[in-house]
KEFIGU-328231 format. One record per residue (C-alpha): residue number from 1; residue in one letter; chain; x, y, z. Coordinates in Angstrom, 1 decimal, padded with zeros to 4 digits. Layout:
N
{NUM; a; A; {X; Y; Z}}
...
This chain:
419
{1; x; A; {029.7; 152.4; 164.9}}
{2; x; A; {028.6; 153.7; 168.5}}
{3; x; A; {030.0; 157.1; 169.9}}
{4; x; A; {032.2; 156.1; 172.8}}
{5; x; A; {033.7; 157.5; 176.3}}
{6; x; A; {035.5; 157.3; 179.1}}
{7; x; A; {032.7; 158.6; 180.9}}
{8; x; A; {029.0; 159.6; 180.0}}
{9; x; A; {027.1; 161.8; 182.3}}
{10; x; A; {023.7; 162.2; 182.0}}
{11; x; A; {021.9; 165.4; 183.4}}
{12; x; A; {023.9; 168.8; 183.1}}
{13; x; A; {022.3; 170.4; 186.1}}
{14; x; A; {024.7; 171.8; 189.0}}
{15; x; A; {026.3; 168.6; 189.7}}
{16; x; A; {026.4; 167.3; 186.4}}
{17; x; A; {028.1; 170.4; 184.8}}
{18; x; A; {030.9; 170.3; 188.2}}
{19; x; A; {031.8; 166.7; 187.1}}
{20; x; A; {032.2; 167.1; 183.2}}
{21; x; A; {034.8; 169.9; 184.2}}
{22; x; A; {036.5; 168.0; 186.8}}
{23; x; A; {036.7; 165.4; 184.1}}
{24; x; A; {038.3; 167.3; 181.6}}
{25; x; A; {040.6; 168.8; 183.5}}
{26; x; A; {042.7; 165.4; 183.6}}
{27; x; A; {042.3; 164.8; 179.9}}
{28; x; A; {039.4; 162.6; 179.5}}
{29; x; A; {037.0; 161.8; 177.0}}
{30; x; A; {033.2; 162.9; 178.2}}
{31; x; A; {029.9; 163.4; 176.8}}
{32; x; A; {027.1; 165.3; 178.4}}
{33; x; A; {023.6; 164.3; 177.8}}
{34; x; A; {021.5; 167.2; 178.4}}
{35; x; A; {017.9; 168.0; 178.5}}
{36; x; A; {017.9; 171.9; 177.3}}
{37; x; A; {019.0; 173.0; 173.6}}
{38; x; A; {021.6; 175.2; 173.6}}
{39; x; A; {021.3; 178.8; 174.4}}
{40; x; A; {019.0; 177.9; 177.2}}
{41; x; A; {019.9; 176.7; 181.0}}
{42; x; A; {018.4; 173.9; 182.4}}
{43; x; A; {015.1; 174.5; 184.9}}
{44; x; A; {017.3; 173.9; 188.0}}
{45; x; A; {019.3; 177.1; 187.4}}
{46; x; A; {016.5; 179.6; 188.5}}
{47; x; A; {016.0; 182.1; 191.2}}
{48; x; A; {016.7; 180.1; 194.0}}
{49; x; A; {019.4; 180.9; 196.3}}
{50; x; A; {022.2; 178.6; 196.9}}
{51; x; A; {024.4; 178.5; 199.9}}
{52; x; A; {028.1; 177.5; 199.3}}
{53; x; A; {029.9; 175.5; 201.7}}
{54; x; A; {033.6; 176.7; 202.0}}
{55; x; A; {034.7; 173.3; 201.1}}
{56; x; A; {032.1; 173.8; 197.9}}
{57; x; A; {033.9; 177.2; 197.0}}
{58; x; A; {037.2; 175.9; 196.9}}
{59; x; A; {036.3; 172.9; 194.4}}
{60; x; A; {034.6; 175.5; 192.2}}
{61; x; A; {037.4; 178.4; 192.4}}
{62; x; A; {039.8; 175.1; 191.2}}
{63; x; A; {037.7; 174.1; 188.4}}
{64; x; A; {037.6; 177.8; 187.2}}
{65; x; A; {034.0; 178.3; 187.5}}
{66; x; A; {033.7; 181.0; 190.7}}
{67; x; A; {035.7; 183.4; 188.4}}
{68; x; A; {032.7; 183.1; 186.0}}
{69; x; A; {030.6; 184.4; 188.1}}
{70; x; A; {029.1; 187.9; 186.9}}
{71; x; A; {026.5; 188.9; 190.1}}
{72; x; A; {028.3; 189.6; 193.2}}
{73; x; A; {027.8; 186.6; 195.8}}
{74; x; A; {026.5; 187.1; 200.0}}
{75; x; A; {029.4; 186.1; 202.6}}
{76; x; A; {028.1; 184.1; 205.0}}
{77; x; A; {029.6; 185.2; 208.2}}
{78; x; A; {027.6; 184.2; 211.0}}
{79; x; A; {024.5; 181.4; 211.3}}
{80; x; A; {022.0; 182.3; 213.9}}
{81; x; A; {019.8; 179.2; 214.3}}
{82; x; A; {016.6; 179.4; 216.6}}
{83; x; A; {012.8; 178.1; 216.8}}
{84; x; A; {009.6; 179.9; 216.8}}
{85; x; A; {008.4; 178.7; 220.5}}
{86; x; A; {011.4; 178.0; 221.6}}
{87; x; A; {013.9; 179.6; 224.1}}
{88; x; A; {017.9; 179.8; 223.3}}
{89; x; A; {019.7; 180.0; 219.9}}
{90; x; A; {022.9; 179.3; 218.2}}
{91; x; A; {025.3; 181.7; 216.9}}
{92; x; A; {028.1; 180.9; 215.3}}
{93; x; A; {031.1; 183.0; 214.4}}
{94; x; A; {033.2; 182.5; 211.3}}
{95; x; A; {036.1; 184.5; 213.2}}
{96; x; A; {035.9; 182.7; 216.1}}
{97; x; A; {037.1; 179.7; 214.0}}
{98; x; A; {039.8; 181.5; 212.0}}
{99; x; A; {037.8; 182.3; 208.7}}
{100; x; A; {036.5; 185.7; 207.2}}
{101; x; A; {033.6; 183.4; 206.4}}
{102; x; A; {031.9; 180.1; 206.6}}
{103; x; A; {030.7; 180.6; 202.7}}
{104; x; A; {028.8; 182.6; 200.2}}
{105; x; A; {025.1; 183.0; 198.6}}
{106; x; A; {024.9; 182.3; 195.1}}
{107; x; A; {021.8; 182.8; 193.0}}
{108; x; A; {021.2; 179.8; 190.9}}
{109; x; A; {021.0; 181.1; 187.3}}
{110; x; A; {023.7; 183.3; 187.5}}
{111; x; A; {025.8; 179.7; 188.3}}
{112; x; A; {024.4; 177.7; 186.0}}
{113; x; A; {025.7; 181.0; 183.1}}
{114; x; A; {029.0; 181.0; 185.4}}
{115; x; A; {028.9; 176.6; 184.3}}
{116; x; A; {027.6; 177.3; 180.7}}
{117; x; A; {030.3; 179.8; 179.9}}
{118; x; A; {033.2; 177.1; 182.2}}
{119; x; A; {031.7; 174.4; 179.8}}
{120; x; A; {032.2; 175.7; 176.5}}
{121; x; A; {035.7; 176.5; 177.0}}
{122; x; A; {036.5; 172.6; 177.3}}
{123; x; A; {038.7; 171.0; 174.5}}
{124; x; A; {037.4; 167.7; 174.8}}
{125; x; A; {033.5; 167.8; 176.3}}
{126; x; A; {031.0; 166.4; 173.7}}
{127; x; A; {027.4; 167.7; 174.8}}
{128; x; A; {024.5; 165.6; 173.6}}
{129; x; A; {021.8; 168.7; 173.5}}
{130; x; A; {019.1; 168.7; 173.5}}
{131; x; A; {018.5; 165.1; 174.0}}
{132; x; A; {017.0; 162.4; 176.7}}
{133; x; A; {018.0; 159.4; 177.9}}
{134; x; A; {015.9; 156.6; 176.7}}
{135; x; A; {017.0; 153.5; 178.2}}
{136; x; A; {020.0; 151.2; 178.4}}
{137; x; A; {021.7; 148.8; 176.1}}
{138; x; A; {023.5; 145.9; 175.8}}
{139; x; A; {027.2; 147.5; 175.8}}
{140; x; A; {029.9; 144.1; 175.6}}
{141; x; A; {032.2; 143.3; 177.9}}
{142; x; A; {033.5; 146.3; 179.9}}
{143; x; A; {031.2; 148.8; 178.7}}
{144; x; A; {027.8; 150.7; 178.9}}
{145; x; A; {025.3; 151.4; 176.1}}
{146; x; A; {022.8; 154.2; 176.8}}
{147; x; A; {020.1; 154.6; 174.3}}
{148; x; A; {019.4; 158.7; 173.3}}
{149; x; A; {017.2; 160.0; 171.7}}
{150; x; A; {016.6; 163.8; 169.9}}
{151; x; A; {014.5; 164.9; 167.2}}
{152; x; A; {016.4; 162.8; 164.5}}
{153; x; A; {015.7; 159.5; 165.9}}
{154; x; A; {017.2; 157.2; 168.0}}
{155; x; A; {021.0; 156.6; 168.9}}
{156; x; A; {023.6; 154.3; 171.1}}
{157; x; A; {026.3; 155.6; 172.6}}
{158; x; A; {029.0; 153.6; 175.0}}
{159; x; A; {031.0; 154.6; 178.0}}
{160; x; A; {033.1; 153.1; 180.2}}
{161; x; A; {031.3; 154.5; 183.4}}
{162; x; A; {027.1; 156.0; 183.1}}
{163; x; A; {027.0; 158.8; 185.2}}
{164; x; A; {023.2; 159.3; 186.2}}
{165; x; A; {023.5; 162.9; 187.8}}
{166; x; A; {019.9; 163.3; 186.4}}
{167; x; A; {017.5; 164.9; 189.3}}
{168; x; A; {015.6; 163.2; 192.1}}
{169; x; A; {013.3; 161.4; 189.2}}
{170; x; A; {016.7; 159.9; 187.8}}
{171; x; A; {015.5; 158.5; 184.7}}
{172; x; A; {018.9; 156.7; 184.8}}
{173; x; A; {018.4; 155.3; 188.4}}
{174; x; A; {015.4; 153.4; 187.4}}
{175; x; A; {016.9; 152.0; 184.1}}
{176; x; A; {019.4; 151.0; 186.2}}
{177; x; A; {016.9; 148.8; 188.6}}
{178; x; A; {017.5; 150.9; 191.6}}
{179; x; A; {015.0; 151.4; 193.9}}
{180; x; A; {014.3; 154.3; 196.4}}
{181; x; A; {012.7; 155.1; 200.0}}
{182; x; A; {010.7; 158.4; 200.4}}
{183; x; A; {009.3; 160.5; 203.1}}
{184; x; A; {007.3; 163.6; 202.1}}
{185; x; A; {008.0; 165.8; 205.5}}
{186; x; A; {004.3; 167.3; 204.5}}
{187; x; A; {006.0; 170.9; 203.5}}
{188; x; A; {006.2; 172.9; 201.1}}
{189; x; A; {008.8; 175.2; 200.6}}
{190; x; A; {008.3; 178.8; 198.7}}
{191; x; A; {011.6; 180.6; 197.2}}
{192; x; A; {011.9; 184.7; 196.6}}
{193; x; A; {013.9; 187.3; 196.5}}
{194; x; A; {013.2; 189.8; 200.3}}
{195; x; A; {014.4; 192.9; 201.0}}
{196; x; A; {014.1; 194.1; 204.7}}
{197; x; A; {014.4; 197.1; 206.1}}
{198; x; A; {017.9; 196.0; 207.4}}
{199; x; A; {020.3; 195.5; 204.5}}
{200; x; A; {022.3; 191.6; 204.9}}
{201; x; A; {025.7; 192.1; 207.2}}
{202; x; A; {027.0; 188.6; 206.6}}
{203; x; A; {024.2; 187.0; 208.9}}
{204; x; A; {022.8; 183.4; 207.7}}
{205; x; A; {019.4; 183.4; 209.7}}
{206; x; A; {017.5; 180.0; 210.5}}
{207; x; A; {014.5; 180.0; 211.7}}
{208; x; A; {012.5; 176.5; 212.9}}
{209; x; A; {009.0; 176.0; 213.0}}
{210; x; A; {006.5; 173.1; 213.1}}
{211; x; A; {005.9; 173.3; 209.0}}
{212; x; A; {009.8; 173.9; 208.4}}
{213; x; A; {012.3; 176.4; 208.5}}
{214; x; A; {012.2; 180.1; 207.3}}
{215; x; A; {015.6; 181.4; 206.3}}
{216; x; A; {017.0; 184.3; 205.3}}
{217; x; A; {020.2; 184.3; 203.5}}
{218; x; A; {022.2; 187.4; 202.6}}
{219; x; A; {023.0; 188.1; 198.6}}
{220; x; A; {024.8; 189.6; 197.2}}
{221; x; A; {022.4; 192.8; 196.0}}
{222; x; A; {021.3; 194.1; 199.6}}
{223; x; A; {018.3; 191.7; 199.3}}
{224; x; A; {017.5; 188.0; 201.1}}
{225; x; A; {017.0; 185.2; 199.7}}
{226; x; A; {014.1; 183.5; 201.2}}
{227; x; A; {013.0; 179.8; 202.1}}
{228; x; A; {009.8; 179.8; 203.9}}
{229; x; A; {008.7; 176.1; 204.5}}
{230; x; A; {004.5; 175.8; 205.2}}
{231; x; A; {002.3; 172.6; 205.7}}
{232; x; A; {001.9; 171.5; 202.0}}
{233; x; A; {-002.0; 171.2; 202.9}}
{234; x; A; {-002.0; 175.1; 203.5}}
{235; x; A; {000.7; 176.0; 200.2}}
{236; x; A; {-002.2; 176.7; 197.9}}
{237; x; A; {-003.8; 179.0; 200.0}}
{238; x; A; {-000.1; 180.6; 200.5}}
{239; x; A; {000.5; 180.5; 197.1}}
{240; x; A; {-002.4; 182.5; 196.4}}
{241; x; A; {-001.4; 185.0; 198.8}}
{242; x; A; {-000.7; 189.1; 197.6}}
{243; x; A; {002.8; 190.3; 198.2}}
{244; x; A; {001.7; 192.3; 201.3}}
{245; x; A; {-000.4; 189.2; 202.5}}
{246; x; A; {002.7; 187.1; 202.0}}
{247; x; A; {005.2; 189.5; 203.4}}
{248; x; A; {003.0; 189.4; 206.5}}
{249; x; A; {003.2; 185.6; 206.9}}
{250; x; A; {006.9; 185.5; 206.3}}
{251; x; A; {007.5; 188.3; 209.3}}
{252; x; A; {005.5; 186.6; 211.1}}
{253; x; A; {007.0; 183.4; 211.1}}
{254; x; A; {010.2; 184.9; 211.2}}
{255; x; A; {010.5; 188.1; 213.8}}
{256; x; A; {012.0; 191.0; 213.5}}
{257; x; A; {016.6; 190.1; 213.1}}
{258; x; A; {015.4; 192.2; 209.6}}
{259; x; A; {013.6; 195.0; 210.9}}
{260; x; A; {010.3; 195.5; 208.8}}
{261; x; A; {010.0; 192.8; 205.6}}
{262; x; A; {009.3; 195.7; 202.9}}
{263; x; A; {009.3; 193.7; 199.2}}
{264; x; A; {009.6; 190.2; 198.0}}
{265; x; A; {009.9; 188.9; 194.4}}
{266; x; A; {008.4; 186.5; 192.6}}
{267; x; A; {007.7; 183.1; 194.5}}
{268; x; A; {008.4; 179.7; 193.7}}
{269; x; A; {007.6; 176.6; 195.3}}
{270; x; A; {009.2; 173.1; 196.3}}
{271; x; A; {007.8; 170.3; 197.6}}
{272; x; A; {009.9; 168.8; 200.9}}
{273; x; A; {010.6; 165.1; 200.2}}
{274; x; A; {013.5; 162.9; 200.9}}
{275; x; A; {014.3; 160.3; 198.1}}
{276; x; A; {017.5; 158.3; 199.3}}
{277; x; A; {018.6; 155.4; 196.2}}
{278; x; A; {018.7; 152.1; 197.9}}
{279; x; A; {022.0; 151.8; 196.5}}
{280; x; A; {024.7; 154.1; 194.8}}
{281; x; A; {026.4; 152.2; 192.2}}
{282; x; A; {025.6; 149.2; 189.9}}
{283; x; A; {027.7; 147.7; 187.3}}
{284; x; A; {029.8; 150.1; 185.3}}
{285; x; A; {027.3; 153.3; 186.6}}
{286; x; A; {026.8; 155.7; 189.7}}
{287; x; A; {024.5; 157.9; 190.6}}
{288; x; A; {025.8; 161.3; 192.3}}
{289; x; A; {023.9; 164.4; 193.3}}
{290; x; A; {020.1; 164.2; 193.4}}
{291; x; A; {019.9; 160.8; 192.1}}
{292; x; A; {021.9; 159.4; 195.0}}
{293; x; A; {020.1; 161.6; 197.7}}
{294; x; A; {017.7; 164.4; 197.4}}
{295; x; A; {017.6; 165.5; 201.4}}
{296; x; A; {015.1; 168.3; 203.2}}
{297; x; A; {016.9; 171.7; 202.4}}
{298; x; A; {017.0; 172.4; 206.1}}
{299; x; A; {020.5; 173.6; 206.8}}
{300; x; A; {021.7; 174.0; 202.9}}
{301; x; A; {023.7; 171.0; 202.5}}
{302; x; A; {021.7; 169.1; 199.5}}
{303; x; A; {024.3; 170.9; 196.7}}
{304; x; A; {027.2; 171.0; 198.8}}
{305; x; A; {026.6; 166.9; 199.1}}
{306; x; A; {026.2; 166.0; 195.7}}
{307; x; A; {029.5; 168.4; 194.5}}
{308; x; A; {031.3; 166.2; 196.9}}
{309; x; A; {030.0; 163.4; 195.2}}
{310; x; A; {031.3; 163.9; 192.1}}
{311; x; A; {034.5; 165.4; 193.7}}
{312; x; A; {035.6; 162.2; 195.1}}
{313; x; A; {035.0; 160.3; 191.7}}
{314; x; A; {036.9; 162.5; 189.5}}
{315; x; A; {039.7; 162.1; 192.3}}
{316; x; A; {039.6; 158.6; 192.3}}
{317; x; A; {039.8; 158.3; 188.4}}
{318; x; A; {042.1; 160.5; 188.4}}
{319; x; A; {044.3; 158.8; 190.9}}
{320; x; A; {043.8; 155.4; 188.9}}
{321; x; A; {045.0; 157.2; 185.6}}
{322; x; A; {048.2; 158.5; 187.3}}
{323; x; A; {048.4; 154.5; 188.8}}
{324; x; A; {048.4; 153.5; 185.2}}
{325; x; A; {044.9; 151.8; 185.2}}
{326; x; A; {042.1; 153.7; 182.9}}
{327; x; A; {039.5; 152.0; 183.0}}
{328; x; A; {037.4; 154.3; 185.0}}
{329; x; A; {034.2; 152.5; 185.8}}
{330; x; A; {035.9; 149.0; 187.4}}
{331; x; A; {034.9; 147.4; 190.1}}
{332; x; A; {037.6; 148.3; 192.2}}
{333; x; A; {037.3; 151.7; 191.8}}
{334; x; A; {033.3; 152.2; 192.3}}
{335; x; A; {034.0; 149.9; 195.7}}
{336; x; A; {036.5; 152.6; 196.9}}
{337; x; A; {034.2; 155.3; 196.0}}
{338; x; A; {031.4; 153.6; 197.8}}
{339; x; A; {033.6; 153.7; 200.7}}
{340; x; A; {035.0; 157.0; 200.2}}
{341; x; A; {031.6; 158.3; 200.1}}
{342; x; A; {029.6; 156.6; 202.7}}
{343; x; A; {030.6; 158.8; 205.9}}
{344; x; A; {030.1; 162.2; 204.4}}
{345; x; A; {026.6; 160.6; 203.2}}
{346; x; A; {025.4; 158.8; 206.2}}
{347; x; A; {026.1; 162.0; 208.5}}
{348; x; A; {024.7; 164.7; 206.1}}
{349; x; A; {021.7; 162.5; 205.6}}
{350; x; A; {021.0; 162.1; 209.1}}
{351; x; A; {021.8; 165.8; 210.0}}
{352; x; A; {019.0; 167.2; 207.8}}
{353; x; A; {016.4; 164.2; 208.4}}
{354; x; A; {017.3; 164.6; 212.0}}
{355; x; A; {016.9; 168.3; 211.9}}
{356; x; A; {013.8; 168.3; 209.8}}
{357; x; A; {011.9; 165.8; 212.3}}
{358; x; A; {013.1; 167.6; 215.5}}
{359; x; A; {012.2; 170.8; 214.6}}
{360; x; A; {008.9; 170.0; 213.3}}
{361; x; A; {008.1; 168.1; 216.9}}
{362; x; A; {005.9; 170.1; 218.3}}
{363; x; A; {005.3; 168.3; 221.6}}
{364; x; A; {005.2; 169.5; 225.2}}
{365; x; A; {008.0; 168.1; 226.1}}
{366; x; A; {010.3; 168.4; 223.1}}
{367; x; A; {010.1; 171.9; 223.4}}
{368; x; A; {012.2; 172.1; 226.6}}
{369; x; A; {014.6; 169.8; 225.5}}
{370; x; A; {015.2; 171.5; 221.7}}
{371; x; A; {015.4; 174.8; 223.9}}
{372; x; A; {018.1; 173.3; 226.1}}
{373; x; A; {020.0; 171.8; 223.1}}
{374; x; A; {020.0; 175.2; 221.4}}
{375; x; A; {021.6; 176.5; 224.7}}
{376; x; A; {023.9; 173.6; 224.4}}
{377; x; A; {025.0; 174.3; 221.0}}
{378; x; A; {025.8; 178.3; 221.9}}
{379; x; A; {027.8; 177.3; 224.8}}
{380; x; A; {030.1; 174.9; 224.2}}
{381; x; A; {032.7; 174.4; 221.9}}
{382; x; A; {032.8; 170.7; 220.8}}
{383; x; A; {029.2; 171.2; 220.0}}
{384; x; A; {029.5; 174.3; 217.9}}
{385; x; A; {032.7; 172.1; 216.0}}
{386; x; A; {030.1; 169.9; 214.9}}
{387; x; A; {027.9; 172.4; 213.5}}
{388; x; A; {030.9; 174.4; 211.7}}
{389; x; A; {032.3; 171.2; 210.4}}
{390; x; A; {029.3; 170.7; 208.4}}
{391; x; A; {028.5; 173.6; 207.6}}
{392; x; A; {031.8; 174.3; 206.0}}
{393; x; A; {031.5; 170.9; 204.0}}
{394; x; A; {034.3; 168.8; 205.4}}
{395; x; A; {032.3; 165.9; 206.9}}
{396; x; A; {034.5; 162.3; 206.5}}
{397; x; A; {036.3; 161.6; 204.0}}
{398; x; A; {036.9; 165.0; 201.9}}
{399; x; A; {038.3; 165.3; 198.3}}
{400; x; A; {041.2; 167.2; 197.8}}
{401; x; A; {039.5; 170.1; 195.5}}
{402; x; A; {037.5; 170.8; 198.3}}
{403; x; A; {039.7; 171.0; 200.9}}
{404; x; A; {041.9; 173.6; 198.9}}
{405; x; A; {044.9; 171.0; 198.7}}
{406; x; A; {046.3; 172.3; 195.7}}
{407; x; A; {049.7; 170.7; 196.0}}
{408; x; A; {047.7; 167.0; 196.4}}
{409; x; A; {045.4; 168.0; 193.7}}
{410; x; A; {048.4; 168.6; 191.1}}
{411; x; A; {051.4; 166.3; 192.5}}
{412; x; A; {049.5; 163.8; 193.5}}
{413; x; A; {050.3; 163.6; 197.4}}
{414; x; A; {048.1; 162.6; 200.6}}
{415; x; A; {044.2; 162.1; 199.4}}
{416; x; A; {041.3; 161.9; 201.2}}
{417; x; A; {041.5; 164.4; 203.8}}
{418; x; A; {039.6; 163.3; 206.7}}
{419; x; A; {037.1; 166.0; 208.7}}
């Protein structure tokens, strides 16, 4: 006999973890195949610094997960966007639209304990640990067979809907006969911990450049947390960079909003390359998060994307449940998320390629013009809508978690909020 679930979701990274307590929330039966052995947090949740949409915080204070959180977290009160080279820059003011703040900093491991400890609280969750996906199966008529495997040996489990929430190298994706289209931007972005002379006040800061951005996002602990994209031909040389050396780079790049750069942590490194799946969803499966889309991390929305992902589809089973139809992986219900989800996707995706390539233009007469638009954007107010909308989270068509609706989220009201 073959273990059996609603769902199965494969990968139990940010957006995995999200989904599985969604899911249980409104009594369903899910198993969660995961790569790391208990005890120990997948690779994803390390030192990098994560910036929370609002809509992103309210999905996560819902599920119960942002009360898990043991470090303190970096309100994101302003974003000040502007380009090394480049006249004019963009402020914008959380107050100025009605919020305390546009969202918050959050260091990656201390989320992933904040999903480990929302995780093993769940009645129902089975966790496959550690084991990897092997392949698919033949399932029968309305199902999906996923071959595992651990250290005993081979095993089949079924689900009603496969779940491939596995990374940007979705294992799942491929299995599934999905195919993808790439573009390495030629970066390569480096990850610390800064402090500068100037302690955070609330300030997001964005800096362009030809070889990518170099942020500075205020934590929680006084400190920054860094992105500082290079030309991936020049990363080894960076790499092998001492702390002062490095420091000098980064102020370099960057200016002086901080005062004097002082320390930075230990680095890590990421290579900048878009990986878009030609299609979302096959026969009884889906692929959310980084297996849908992995985008350039140019304006922070690669996280906030995929939790919207699997937002929407834990509304929409939930939905058909309360309609009296459980069969979460029909048809009918993975063409409604397809539509649910292709707005919010097509915009966000364009956004950050768009931003990526513009910024990186280092032409005579793009500069002008990127100065003027940055002018633009600080001056007027459908413009600087735009911005805030996204960078808030509430892009098309947006689940209820996210948009706070607690009323729709319990009763069942108005869904699909649009932005």
């Amino acid at each position: 006999m073959h273990a059996s679930h609603d769902v199965l979701i494969v990968g139990g990274g940010l957006v995995g973890a999200s989904l599985a307590i969604a899911l249980d929330r409104i009594g369903l039966d899910v198993g969660l195949v995961e790569a790391a052995p208990p005890g120990a947090l997948p690779a994803v949740f390390d030192e990098r610094n994560l910036s929370f949409a609002e809509a992103t915080l309210n999905a996560l204070d819902a599920l119960g997960v942002l009360a898990r959180l043991r470090a303190p977290t970096g309100p994101i009160r302003r974003i000040h966007i502007s380009r090394r080279g480049d006249f004019g820059r963009t402020v914008l003011e959380a107050q100025r639209y009605g919020r305390e703040e546009f969202g918050r900093v959050v260091v990656a491991r201390d989320f992933g304990e904040a999903l480990e400890a929302r995780l093993a609280e769940l009645p129902r969750l089975l966790r496959y640990r550690p084991v990897r996906f092997v392949g698919l199966a033949d399932g029968g008529d309305g199902w999906r067979a996923v071959r595992l495997a651990d250290g005993a040996g081979e095993r089949t489990v079924r689900a009603r809907l496969l779940v491939a929430a596995d990374g940007t190298r979705s294992g799942v994706r491929e299995a599934l006969g999905i195919g993808t289209e790439e573009h390495d931007y030629g970066q390569t972005l480096f990850v610390a911990r800064l402090r500068g002379e100037r302690a955070p006040d609330g300030t997001a800061y964005e800096r362009l450049g030809r070889d990518g951005p170099t942020a500075l996002l205020p934590r929680g602990d006084r400190h920054y947390g860094l992105i500082h994209g290079v030309a991936s031909d020049d990363a080894d040389a960076v790499a092998g960079l001492d702390e002062a050396g490095f420091l000098a780079r980064v102020q370099d790049a960057f200016g002086w909003r901080a005062g004097r750069l002082l320390s930075c942590g230990a680095r890590s490194l990421y290579p900048a390359i878009r990986v878009l799946a030609q299609r979302t969803v096959a026969a009884r499966a889906v692929l959310v998060g980084n297996a849908a889309q992995t985008i350039h991390p140019i304006g922070a929305q690669g996280f906030n994307l995929g939790l919207r992902d699997a937002m929407t589809l834990a509304e929409l089973i939930e939905d058909r449940r309360r309609a009296g139809d459980g069969d979460c992986g029909s048809d009918a219900l993975l063409a409604r998320y397809l539509e649910r989800r292709r707005e919010d996707r097509e915009r966000t995706v364009g956004f950050s390629d768009g931003l990526a390539r513009l910024s990186a233009n280092d032409t005579e007469l793009m500069r002008p013009l990127r100065s003027l638009g940055l002018f633009a954007f600080d001056r007027l107010a459908s413009a600087q809508s735009f911005l805030v909308g996204g960078a808030m989270g509430y892009r098309g068509d947006v689940p209820a978690l996210c948009r706070n609706d607690r009323a729709a989220a319990v009763s069942g009201g108005e869904r699909g909020g649009r932005a």
